[in-house]
KOLKOLDREN-332256 format. One record per residue (C-alpha): residue number from 1; x negated, y negated, z. Coordinates in nm, 2 decimals, always signed. Each point is the difference from the previous one (the first is absolute). Layout:
! residues N
+------+--------+--------+--------+
| resi |     px |     py |     pz |
+------+--------+--------+--------+
|  NUM |      X |      Y |      Z |
...
+------+--------+--------+--------+
***
This chain:
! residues 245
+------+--------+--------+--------+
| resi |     px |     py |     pz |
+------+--------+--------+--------+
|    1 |  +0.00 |  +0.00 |  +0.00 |
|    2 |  -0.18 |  -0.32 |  -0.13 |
|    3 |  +0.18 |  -0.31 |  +0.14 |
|    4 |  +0.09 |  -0.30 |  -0.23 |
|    5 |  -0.25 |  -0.23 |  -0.12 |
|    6 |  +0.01 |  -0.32 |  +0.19 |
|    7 |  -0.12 |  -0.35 |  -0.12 |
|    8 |  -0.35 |  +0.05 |  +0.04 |
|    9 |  +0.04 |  +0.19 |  -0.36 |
|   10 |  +0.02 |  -0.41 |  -0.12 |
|   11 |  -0.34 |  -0.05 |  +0.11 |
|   12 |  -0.16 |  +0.28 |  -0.12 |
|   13 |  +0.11 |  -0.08 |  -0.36 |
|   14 |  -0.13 |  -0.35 |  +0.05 |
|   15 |  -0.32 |  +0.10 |  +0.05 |
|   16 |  -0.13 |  +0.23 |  -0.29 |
|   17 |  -0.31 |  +0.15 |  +0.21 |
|   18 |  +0.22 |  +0.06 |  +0.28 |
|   19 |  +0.13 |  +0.34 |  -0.09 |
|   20 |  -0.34 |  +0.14 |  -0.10 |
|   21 |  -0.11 |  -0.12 |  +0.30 |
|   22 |  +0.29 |  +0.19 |  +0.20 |
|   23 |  -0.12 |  +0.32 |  -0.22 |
|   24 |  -0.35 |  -0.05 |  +0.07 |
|   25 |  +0.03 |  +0.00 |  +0.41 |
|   26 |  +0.19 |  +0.36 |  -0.05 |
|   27 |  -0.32 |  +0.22 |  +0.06 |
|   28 |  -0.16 |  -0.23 |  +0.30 |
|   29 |  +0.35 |  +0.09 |  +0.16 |
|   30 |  +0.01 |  +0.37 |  -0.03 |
|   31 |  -0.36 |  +0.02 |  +0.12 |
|   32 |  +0.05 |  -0.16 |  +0.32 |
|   33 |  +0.32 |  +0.21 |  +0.06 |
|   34 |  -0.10 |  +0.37 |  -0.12 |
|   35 |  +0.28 |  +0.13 |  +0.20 |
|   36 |  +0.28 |  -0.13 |  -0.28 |
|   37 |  -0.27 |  +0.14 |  -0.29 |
|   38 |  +0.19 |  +0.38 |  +0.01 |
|   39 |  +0.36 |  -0.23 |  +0.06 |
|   40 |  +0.23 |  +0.06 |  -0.34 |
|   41 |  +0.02 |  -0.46 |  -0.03 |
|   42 |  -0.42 |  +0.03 |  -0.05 |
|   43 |  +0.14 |  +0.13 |  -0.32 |
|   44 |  +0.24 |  -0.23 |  -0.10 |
|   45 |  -0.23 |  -0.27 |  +0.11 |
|   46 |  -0.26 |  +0.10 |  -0.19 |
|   47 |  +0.24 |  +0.00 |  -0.34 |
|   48 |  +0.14 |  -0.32 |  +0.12 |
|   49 |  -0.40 |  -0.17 |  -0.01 |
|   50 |  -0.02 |  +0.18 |  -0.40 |
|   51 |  +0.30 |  -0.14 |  -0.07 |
|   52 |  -0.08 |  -0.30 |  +0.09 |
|   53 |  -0.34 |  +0.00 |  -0.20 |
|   54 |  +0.19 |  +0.12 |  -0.29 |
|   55 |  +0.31 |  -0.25 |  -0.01 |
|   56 |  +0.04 |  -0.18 |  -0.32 |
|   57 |  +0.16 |  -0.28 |  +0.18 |
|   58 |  -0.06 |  -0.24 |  +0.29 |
|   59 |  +0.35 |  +0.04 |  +0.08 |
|   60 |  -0.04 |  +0.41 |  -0.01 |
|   61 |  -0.32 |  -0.05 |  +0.20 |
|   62 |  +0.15 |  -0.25 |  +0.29 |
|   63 |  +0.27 |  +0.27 |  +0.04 |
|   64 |  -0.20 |  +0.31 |  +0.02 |
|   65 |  -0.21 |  -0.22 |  +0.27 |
|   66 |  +0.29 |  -0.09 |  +0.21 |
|   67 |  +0.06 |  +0.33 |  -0.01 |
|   68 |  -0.29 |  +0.14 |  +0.12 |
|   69 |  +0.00 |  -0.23 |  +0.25 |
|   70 |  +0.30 |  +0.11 |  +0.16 |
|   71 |  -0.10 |  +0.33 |  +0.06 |
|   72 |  -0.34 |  -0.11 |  +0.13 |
|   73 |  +0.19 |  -0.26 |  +0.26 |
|   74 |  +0.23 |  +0.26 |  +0.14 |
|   75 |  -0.36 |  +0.25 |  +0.05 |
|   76 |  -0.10 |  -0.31 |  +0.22 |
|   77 |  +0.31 |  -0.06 |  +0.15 |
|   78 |  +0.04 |  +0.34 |  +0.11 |
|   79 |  -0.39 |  -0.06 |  +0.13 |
|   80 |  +0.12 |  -0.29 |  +0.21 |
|   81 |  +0.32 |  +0.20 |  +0.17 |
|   82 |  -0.21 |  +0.31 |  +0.01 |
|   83 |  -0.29 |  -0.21 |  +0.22 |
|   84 |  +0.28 |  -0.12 |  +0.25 |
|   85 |  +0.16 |  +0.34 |  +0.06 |
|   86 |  -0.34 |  +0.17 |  +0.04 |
|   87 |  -0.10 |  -0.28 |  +0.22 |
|   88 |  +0.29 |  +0.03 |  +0.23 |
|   89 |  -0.01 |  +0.38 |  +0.00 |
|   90 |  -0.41 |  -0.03 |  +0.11 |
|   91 |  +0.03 |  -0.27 |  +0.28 |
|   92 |  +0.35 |  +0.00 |  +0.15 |
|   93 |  +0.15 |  +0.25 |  +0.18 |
|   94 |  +0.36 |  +0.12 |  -0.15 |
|   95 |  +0.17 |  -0.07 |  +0.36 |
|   96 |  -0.03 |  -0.41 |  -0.12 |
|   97 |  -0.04 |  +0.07 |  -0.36 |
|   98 |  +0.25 |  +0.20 |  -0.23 |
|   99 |  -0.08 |  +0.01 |  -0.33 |
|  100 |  +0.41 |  -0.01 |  -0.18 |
|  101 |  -0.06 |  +0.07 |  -0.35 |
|  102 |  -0.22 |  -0.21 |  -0.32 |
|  103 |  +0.27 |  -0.16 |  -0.20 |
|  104 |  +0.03 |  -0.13 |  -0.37 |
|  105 |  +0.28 |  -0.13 |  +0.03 |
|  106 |  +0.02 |  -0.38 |  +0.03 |
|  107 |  +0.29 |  -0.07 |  +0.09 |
|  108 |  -0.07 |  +0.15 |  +0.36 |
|  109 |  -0.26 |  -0.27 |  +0.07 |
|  110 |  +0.04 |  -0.28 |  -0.26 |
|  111 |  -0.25 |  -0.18 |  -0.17 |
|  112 |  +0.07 |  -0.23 |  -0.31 |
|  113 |  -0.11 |  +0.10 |  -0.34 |
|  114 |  -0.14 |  +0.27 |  +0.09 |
|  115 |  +0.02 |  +0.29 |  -0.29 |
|  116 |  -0.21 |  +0.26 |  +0.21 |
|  117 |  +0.03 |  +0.05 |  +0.37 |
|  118 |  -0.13 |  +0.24 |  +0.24 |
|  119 |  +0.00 |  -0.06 |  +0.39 |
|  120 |  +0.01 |  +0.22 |  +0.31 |
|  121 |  +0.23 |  -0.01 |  +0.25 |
|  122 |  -0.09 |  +0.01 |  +0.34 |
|  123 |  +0.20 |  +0.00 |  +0.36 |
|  124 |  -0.19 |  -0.17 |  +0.29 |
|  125 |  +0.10 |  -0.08 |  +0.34 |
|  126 |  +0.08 |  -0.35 |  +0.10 |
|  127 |  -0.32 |  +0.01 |  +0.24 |
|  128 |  -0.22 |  +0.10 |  -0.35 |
|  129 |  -0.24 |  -0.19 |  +0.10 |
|  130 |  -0.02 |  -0.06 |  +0.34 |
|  131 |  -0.38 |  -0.03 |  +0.06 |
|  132 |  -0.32 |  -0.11 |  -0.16 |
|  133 |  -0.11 |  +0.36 |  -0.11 |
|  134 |  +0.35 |  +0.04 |  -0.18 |
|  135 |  -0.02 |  -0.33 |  -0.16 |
|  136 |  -0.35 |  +0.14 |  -0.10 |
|  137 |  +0.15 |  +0.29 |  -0.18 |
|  138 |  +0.31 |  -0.18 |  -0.13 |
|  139 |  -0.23 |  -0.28 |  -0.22 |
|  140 |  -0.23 |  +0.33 |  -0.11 |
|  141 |  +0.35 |  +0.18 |  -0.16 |
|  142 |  +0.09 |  -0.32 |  -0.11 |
|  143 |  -0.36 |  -0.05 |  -0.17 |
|  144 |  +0.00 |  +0.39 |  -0.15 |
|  145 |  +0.27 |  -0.10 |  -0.30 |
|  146 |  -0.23 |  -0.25 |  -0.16 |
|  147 |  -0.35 |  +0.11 |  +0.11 |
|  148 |  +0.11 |  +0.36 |  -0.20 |
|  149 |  +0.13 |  -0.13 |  -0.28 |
|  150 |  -0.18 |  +0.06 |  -0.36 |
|  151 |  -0.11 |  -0.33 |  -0.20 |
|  152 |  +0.05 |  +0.05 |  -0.40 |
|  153 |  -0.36 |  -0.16 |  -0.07 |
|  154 |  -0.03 |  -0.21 |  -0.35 |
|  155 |  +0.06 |  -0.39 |  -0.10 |
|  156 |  +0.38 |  +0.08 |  -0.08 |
|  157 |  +0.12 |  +0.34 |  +0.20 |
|  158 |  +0.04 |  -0.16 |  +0.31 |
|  159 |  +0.04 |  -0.36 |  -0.08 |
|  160 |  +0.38 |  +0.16 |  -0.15 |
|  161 |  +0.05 |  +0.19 |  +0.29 |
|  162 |  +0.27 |  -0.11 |  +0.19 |
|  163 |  -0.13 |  +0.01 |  +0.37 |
|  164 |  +0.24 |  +0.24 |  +0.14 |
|  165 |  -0.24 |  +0.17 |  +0.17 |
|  166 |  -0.15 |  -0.29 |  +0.21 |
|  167 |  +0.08 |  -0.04 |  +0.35 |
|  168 |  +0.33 |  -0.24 |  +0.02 |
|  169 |  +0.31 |  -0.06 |  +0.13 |
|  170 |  +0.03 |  +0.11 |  +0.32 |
|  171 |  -0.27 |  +0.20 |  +0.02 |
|  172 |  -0.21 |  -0.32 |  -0.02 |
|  173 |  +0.22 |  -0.22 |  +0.21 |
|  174 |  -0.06 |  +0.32 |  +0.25 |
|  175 |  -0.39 |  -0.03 |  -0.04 |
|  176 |  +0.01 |  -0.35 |  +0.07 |
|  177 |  +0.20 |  +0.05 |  +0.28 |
|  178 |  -0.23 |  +0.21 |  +0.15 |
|  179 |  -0.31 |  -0.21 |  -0.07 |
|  180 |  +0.11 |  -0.26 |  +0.16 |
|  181 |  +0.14 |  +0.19 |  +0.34 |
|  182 |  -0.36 |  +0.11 |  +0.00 |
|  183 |  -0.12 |  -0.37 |  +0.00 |
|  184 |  +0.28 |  -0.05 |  +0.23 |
|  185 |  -0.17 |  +0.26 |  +0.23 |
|  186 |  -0.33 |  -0.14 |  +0.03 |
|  187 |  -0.15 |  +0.24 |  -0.28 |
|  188 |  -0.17 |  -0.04 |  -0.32 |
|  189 |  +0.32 |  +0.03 |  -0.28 |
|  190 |  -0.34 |  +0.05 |  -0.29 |
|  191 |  -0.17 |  +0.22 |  +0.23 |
|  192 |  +0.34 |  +0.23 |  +0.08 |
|  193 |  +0.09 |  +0.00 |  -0.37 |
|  194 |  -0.35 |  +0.12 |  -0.10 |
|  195 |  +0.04 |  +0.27 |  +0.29 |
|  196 |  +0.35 |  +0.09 |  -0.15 |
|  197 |  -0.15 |  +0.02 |  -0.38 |
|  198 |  -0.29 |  +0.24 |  +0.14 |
|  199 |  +0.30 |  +0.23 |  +0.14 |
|  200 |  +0.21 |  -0.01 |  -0.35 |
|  201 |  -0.28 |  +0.08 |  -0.18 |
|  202 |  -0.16 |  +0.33 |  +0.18 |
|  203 |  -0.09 |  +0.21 |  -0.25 |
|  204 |  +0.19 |  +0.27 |  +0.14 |
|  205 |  +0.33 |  -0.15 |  -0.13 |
|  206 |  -0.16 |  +0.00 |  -0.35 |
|  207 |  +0.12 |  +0.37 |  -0.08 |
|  208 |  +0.35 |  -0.04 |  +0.13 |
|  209 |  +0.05 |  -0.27 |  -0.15 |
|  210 |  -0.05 |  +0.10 |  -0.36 |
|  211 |  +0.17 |  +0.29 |  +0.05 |
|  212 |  +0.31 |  -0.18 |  +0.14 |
|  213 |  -0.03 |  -0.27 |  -0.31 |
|  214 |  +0.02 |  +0.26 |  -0.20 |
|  215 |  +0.32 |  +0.19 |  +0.13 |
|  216 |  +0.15 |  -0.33 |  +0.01 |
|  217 |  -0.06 |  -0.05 |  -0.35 |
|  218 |  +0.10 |  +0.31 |  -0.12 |
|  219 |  +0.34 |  -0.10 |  +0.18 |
|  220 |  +0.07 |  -0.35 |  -0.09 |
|  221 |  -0.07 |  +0.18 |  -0.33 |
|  222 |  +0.28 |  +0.26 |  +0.03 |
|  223 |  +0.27 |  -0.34 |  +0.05 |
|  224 |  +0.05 |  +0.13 |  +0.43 |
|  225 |  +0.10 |  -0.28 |  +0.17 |
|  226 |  -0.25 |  +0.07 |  +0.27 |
|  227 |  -0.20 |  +0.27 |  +0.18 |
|  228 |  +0.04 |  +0.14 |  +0.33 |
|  229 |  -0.17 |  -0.06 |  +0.33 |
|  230 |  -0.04 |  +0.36 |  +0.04 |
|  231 |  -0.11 |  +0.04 |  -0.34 |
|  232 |  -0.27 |  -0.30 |  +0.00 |
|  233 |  -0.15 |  +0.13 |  +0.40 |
|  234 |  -0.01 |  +0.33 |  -0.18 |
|  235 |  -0.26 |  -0.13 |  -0.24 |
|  236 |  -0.19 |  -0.19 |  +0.26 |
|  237 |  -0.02 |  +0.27 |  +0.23 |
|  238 |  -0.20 |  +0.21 |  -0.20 |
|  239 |  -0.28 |  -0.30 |  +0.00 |
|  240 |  +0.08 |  -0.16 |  +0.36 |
|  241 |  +0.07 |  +0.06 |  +0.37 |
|  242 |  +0.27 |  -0.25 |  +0.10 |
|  243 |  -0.13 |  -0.13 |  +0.37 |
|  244 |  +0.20 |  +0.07 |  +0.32 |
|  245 |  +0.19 |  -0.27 |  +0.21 |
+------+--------+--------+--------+
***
């Protein structure tokens, strides 16, 4: 299931280069994520980047870019959501964390023009945080989404990426929240954060991770509306031991 193209299909066909461009970053891509190589989209990427070579057209070429862009930003989206699950599964006990399902649908949590959408849902206690260690490992789940997501390298490829995948919304408004009860509390909000990114990024997560991006992939894919909570702590467990209260 490829989504529609959105406006950033205007741009590309403004900019002649900018499709080849978009082809060109394809292999940079794969390399730094082997574990979609063997994935069936590889594939279809792959005859996306020829096509695009091959077009007769600037028009046919802008299309087939937009295209492969799509597919390309829901890998990274799936990245992002698969770096917060595996983060909350690693460094919160599931007596304050439950992990409810990863859904695609956006209606459940709106966002405005948004033509892909992947977010997991989470239930926490009104006392989530209630000290400075929490807060500590609240900011680093937080921090996981973007710190795991994939960059499409190349002049063009992620200059016409919408930025889905960044962290927004209210998962920034909660980062900032937390930074600045930190300062509140006496403490270093730069010297927490970098604390918090050290925790997001153990390498340990790494392996979950992709396997959990790929899963949710396979199931935004398939048109599900979401995946399970059972389904998604199934993956990670395999990778992870989820920490006791």
């Amino acid at each position: 299931m490829v989504p529609a193209l959105h406006p950033r299909l205007r741009g590309l066909a403004r900019h002649p280069h900018a499709p080849l461009a978009v082809a060109a970053g394809l292999p940079d891509f794969l390399s730094r994520h082997p574990h979609f190589q063997d994935h069936p989209v590889t594939n279809r990427l792959r005859d996306l980047a020829l096509q695009i070579r091959q077009a007769k057209t600037p028009e046919r070429a802008a299309t087939l870019a937009a295209e492969l862009l799509d597919l390309v930003e829901a890998i990274t989206l799936m990245h992002h959501e698969a770096g917060h699950a595996a983060a909350y599964y690693a460094l919160t006990p599931a007596s304050q964390i439950h992990l409810v399902r990863v859904t695609f649908d956006p209606q459940e949590i709106p966002v405005p023009g948004f033509h892909q959408f992947a977010a997991v849902v989470r239930e926490l206690p009104d006392t989530w945080p209630q000290d400075e260690h929490e807060a500590l490992l609240e900011l680093a789940c937080l921090l996981a989404g973007p710190l795991h997501t994939p960059v499409y390298e190349g002049r063009y490829g992620q200059a016409h990426m919408r930025q889905d995948v960044a962290l927004q919304g209210t998962d920034a408004l909660r980062v900032e929240e937390l930074l600045a009860a930190f300062a509140e509390d006496g403490l270093d909000p730069e010297a927490q954060r970098r604390e918090a990114e050290r925790l997001a990024t153990n390498p340990t997560l790494l392996p979950p991770i992709r396997e959990l991006a790929r899963a949710l992939f396979d199931a935004w894919e398939e048109g599900q509306r979401d995946v399970p909570g059972y389904v998604v702590e199934a993956v990670l467990a395999r990778h992870l031991r989820r920490p006791r209260a």
